[in-house]
C-alpha positions as CSV (number, residue, x, y, z in Angstrom):
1,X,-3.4,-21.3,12.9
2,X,-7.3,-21.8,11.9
3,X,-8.6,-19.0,9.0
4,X,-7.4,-16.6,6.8
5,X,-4.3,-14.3,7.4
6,X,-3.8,-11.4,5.4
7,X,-0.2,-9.4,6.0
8,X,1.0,-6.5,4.5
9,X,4.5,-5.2,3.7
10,X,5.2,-1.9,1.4
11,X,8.9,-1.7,0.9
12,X,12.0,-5.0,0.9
13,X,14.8,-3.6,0.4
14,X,19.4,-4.2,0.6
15,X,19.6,-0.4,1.0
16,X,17.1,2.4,2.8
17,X,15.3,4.8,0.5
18,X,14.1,8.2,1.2
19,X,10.7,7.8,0.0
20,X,9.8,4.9,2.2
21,X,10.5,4.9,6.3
22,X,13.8,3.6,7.3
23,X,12.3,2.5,10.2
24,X,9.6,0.0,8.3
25,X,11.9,-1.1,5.7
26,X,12.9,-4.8,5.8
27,X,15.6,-6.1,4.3
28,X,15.3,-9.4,1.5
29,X,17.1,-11.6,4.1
30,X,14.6,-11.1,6.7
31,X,11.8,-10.7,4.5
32,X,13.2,-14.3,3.3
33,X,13.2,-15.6,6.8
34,X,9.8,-14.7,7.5
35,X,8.2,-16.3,3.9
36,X,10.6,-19.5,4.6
37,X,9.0,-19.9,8.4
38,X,5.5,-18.9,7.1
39,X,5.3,-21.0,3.9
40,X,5.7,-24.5,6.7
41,X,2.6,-23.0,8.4
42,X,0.5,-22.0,5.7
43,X,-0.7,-22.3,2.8
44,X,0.5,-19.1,0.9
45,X,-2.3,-17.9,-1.5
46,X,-3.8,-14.7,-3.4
47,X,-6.0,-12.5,-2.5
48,X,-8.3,-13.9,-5.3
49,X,-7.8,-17.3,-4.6
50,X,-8.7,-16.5,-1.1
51,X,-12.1,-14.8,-2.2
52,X,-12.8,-17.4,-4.9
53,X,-12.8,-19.8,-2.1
54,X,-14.8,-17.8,0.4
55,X,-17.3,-17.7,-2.7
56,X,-17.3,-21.2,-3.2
57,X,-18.2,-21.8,0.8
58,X,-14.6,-23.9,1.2
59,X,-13.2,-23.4,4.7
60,X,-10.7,-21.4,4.8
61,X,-8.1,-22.9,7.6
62,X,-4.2,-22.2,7.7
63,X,-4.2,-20.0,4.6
64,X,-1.8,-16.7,4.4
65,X,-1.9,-13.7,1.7
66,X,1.2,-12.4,1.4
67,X,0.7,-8.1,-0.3
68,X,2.2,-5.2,-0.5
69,X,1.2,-1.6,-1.1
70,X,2.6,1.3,-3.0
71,X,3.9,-0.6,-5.9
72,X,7.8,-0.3,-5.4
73,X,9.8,-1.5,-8.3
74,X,11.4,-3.9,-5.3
75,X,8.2,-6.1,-5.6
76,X,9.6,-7.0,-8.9
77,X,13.6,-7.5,-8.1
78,X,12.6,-8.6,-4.5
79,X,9.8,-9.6,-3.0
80,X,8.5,-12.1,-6.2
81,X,12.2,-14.0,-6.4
82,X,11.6,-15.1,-3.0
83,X,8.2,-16.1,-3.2
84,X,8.1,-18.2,-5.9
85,X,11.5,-19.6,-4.0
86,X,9.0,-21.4,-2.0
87,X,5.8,-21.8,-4.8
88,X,4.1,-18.8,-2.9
89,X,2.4,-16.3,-5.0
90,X,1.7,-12.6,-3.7
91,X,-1.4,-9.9,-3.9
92,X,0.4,-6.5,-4.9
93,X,-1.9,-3.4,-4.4
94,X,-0.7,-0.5,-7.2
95,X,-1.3,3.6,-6.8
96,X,-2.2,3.6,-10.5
97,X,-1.0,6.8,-11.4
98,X,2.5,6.0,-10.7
99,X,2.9,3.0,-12.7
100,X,5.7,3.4,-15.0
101,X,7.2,5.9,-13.0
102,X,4.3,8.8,-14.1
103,X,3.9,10.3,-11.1
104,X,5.5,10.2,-7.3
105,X,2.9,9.9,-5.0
106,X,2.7,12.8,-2.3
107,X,3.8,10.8,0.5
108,X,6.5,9.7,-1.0
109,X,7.6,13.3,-1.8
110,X,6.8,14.6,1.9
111,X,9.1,11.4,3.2
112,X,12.1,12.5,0.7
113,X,11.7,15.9,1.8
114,X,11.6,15.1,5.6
115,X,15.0,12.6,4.9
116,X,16.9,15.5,2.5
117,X,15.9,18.5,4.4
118,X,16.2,20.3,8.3
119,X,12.3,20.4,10.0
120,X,13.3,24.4,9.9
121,X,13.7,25.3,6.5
122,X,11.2,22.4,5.6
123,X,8.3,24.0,8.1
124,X,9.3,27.7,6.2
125,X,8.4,26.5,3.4
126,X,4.8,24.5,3.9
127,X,4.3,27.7,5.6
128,X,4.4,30.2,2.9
129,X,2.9,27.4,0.7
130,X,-0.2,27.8,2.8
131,X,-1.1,30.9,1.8
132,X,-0.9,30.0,-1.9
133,X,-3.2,27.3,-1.4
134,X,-5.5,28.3,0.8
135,X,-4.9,25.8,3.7
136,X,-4.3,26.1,7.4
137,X,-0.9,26.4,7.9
138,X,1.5,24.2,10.4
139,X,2.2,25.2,14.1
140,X,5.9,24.9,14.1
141,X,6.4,21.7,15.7
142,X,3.8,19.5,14.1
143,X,4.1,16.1,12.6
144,X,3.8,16.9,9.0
145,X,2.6,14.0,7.9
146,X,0.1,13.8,10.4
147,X,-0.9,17.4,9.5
148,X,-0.7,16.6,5.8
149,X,-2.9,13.9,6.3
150,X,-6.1,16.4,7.8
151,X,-5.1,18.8,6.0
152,X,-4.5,18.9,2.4
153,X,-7.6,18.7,-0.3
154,X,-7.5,16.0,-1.8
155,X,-7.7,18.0,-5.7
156,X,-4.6,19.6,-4.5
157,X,-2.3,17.2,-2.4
158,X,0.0,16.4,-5.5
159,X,0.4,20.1,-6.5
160,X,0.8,20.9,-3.1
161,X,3.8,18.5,-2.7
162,X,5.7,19.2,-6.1
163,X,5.3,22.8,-5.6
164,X,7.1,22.3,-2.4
165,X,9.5,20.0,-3.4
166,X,10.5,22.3,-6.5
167,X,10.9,25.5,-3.7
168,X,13.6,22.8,-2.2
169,X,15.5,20.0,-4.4
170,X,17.8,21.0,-7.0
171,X,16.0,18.0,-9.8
172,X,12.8,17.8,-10.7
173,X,10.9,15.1,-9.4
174,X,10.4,13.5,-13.1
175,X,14.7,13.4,-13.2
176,X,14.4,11.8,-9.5
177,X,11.7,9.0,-10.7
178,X,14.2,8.5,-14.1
179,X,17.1,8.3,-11.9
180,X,15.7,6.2,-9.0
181,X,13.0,3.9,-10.8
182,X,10.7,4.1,-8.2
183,X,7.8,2.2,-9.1
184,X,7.0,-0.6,-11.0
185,X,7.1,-0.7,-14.7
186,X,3.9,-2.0,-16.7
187,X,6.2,-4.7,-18.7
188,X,7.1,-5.6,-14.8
189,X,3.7,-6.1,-13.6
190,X,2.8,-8.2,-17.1
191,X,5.5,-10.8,-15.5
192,X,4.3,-10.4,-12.2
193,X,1.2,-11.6,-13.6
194,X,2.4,-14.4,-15.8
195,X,4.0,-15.8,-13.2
196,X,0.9,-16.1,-11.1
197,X,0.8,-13.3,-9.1
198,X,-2.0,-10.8,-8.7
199,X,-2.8,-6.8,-8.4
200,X,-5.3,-4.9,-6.9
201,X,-5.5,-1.4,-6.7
202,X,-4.4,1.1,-3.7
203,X,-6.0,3.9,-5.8
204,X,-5.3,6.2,-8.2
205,X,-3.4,9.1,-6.0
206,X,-3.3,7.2,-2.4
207,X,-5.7,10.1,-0.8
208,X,-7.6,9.9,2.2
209,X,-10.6,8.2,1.2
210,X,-12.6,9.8,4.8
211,X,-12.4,12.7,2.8
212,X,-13.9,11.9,-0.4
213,X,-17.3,11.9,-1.8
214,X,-18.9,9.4,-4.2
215,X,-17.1,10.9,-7.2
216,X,-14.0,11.1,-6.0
217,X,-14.8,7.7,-4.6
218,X,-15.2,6.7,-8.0
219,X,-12.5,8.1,-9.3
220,X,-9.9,6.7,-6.7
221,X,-11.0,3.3,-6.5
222,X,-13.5,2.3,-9.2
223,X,-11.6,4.1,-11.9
224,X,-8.0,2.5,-11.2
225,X,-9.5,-0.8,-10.8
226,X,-11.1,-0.6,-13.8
227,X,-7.7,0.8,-15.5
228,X,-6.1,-2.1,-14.1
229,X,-8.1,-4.8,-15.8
230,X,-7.8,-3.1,-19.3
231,X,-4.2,-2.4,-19.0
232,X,-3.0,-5.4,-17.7
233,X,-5.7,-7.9,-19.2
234,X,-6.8,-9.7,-15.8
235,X,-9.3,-9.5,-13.2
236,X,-9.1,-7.1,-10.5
237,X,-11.2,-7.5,-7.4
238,X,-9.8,-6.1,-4.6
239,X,-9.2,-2.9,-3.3
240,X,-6.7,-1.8,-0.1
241,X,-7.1,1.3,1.5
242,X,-4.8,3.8,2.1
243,X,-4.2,4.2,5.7
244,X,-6.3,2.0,6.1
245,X,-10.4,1.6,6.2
246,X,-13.2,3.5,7.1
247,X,-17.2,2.8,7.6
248,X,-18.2,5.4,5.4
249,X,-16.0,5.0,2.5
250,X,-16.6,1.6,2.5
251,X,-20.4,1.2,2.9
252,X,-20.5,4.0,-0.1
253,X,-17.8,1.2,-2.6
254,X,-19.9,-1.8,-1.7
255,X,-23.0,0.2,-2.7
256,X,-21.9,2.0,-5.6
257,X,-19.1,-0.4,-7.4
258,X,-19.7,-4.3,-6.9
259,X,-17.2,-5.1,-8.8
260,X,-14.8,-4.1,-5.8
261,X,-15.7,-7.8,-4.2
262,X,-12.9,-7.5,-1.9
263,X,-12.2,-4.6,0.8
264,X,-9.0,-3.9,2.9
265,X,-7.9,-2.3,6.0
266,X,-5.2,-2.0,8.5
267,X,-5.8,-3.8,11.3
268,X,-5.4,-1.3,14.5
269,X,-6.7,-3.7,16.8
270,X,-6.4,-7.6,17.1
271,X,-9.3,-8.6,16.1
272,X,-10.8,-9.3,12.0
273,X,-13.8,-9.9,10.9
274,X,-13.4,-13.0,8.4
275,X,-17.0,-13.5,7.5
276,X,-17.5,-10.9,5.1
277,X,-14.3,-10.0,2.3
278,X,-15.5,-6.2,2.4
279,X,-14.5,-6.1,5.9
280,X,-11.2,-8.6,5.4
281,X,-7.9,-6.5,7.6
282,X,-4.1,-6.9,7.2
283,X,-1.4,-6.8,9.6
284,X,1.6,-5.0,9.3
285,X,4.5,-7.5,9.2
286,X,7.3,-4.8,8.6
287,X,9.2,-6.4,11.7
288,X,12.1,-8.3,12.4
289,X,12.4,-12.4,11.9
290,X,12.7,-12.9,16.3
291,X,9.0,-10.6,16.2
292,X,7.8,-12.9,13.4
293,X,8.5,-16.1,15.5
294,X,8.2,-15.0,18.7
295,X,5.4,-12.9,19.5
296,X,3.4,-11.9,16.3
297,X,2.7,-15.6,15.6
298,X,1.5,-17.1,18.6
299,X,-0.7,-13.5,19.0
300,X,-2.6,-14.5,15.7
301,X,-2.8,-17.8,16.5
302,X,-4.8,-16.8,19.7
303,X,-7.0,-14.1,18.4
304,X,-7.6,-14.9,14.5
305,X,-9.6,-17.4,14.0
């Protein structure tokens, strides 16, 4: 169990929600089972403890940061309760523009829309939406969020995805966000906080940061860090890509905005490079407690190091 663990987790939930996978959400008892086995293993830190120590040249041996992404109100009524149940703190990456409810982000619309509506009427629709914005449209039996992915511009995912779920749902996505409380609330967060747990920023609009250029860049990740220090009074370091990272992006943040000390990915393969905190990776723990004990652990233990 030698050197730093990072895991990631976006949605703990009792009941399934159409904006996240059914198939990725975990519920609080497992989640619970998981922290409760991890926190007799490891130490459970932030992700800016973790980076303050790397700075300060302490080894870093048998320390876990426990994150999330997305910003999910169930952070707040979930995942923090059973944290500081066992005196573990958590790193909580926020999409920026949807704190407070402000603004779905387009995923979250395209996983609703998926869940509410048949792949027929649902691939009709993107269809004709293509020719108002200009984009290639779907072959019938695509993925759409793969295809979403590619293919929407970035300056236009958002109206892409409320024009389409307006053509569709009988609310507005405002009423669903008032109705469903989606996202975290800023007085939430200022708890959070208080209570020793730390943010970072998943962006402003979760886009695919391949795409982007330096402005955009800027916008996405140095902007909405920035906004996160001055709204929420505390120091914001760290930055986790959406879908996870890329060479490009990433040699263009560390060159451009220094203040993002801490950079991180998905990890695809089992393998992480611990030496550098622009280069840090997470693993997906959205899996059962008998994966948790039984094969993840003693895979990690193996290969990261």
């Amino acid at each position: 169990m030698k050197g730093l663990k990072i895991f990631y987790y976006h949605l703990i939930s009792e009941t399934e929600k159409d904006y996240y996978p059914h198939q990725s959400t975990i519920t609080t008892k497992v989640f619970e089972e998981q922290i409760k086995y991890y926190s007799n293993r490891y130490e459970i830190i932030t992700i800016n403890e973790a980076y303050k120590r790397f700075q300060s040249g302490s080894k870093l041996d048998k320390q876990l940061v426990i994150t999330t992404d997305d910003g999910f109100s169930e952070n707040y009524t979930n995942v923090c309760p059973i944290l500081e149940k066992y005196k573990a703190k958590g790193s909580f990456f926020l999409i920026e523009n949807s704190i407070d409810n402000k603004m779905m982000m387009w995923r979250h619309i395209l996983f609703i829309l998926r869940a509410k509506v048949d792949n027929t009427t649902l691939y009709e629709e993107v269809k004709s939406l293509s020719k108002e914005f200009e984009i290639i449209a779907p072959e019938k039996d695509v993925d759409m969020l793969k295809w979403s992915y590619r293919q929407f511009p970035n300056k236009s995912k958002d109206n892409i995805c409320k024009s389409l779920w307006n053509r569709i749902m009988p609310m507005s996505v405002e009423e669903y966000l008032a109705n469903n409380s989606t996202y975290l609330t800023s007085e939430q967060i200022k708890e959070m906080l208080q209570n020793g747990h730390t943010i970072g920023s998943h962006s402003k609009t979760h886009p695919n940061t391949e795409l982007l250029n330096v402005e955009e860049l800027d916008f996405e990740v140095n902007k909405s860090l920035k906004r996160l220090e001055e709204k929420f009074e505390t120091k914001v370091i760290s930055f986790a890509f959406p879908f996870g990272a890329n060479e490009r992006a990433s040699k263009i943040i560390s060159k451009e905005f220094p203040d993002v000390k801490v950079q991180l990915g998905i990890m695809k393969k089992l393998n992480s490079n611990t030496n550098s905190p622009i280069k840090w990776e997470r693993l997906n723990m959205e899996t059962s407690s008998f994966k948790t004990k039984f094969f993840y652990e003693p895979l990690k233990n193996s290969l990261l190091h």
